[in-house]
Every structure is written in structure tokens, then in C-alpha cells.
C-alpha positions in Angstrom: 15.8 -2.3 3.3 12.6 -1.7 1.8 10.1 -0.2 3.7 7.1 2.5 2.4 4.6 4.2 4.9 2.0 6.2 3.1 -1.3 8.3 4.7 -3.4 9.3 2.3 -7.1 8.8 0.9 -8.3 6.3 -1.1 -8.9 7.6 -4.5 -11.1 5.0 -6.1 -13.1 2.7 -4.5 -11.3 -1.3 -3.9 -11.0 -3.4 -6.8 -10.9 -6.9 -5.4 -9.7 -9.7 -7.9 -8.5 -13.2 -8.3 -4.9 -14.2 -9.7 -4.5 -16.9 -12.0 -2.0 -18.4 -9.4 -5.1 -18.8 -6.6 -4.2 -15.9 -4.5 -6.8 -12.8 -4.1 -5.5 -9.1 -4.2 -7.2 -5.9 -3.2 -6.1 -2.8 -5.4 -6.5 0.7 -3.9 -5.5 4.3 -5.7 -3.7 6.4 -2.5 -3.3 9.9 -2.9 -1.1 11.6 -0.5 -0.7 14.9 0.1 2.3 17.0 -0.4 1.5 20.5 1.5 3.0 23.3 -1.2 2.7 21.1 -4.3 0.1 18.8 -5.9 -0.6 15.4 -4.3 0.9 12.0 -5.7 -1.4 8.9 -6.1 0.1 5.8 -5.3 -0.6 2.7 -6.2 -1.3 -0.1 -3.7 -2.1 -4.1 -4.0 -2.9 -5.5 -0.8 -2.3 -9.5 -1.2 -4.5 -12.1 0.6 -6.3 -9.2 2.2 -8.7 -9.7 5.3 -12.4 -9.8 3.9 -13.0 -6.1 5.6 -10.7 -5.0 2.7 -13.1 -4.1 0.6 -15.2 -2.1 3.3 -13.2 1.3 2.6 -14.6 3.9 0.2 -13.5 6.6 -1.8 -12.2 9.6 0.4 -11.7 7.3 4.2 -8.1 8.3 5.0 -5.6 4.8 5.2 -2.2 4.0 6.4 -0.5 2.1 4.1 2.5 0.1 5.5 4.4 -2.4 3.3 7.2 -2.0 0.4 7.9 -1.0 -2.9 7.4 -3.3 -6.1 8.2 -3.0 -9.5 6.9 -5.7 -11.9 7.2 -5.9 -15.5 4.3 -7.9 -17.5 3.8 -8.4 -21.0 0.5 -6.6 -22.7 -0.3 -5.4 -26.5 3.2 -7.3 -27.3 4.6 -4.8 -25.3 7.3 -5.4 -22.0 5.4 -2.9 -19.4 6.2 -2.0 -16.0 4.6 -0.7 -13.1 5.7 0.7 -9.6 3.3 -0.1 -6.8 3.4 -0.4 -2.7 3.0 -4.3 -2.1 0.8 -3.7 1.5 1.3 -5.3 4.6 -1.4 -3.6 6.3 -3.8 -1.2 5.4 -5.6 0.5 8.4 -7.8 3.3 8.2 -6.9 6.4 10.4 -10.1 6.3 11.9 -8.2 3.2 14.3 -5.8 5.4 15.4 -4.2 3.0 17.9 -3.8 0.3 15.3 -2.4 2.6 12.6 0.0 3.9 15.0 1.3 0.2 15.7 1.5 -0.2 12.1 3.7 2.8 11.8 5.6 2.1 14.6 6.1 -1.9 13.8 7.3 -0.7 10.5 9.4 2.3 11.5 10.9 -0.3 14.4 11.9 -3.4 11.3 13.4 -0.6 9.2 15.8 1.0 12.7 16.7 -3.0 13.5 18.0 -3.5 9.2 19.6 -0.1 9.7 21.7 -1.2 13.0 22.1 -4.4 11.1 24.8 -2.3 8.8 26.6 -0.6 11.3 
């Protein structure tokens, strides 16, 4: 199962950009909090994002729900890698109904692949 909820605030504004392959992706910088010790910033690509992507700013607070990737691509002659959260939604807390759905929607796919186990 691979499932990642993050809350957080965006930490550079939307990059929006155009793969080779045709599809568009939306690249956000997430920094969440960690109360006690300094705050992690995660990175997020948001495939074939809505156009209201791109309407976030620096500093709105998101819910990110999606999963974790790890792709490895080829740069200066170099093999690289990089961790991200692939996004399957991206709602600003603002919405706090249709975060909550995200979280729960998520939270309910990731109890029904747990019971799948059992």
C-alpha cells in the first residue's frame, strides 16, 4: 500500500510545465511542520492537474493526498534520483469540507488494502 497525506504550506510558488510525453505536471515545494523539530519540505508533482492548479501561492496551507515516487533520470552523465509525492489531489485547507473528503477517501483506500491482508 502506498498512500501519503501531507498538510503543509506551499513553499514556492507552482511551476507548471509540459512533458515531452504530452502530459502537463504542476510542481509544488510542501513544507510540513514537525512541532519540536524543524519542518521537512516535500516535494510534490501533481499530473494532469485542474487549470486552478496554478492559483495557490507561496504560504496558502494544502492537503496533499497521493503516493510516494521515486524516479531515477539521467543528468550531467550522471544516474540521479529523486523522491517526491505523485498527487492525487491537492486541496487547499481553506475548503475544509473537500480536504476532509480527501483525507478521509484516502485514509478509507489505505483501511480497505489493509483488511485486504488479513
Amino acid at each position: 500500500m502506498n498512500v501519503a497525506i501531507l498538510r503543509g504550506r506551499l513553499s514556492r510558488p507552482p511551476e507548471h510545465r509540459l512533458l515531452p510525453s504530452g502530459d502537463a505536471v504542476v510542481s509544488y515545494d510542501v513544507t510540513v511542520p514537525r512541532p519540536g523539530e524543524r519542518a521537512e519540505t516535500v516535494p510534490v508533482a501533481w499530473v494532469n492537474a485542474p487549470g486552478s492548479a496554478t492559483d495557490l501561492d507561496v504560504d496558502d496551507e494544502v492537503v496533499v493526498v497521493g503516493r510516494v515516487r521515486r524516479r531515477f533520470f539521467r543528468a550531467g552523465g550522471a544516474t540521479q534520483s529523486r523522491t517526491e509525492v505523485v498527487a492525487e489531489r491537492v486541496v487547499p485547507t481553506r475548503r475544509r469540507a473537500r480536504a476532509a473528503q480527501a483525507v478521509a477517501a484516502a485514509l478509507a483506500t489505505a483501511g480497505e488494502q489493509a483488511a485486504a491482508w488479513q
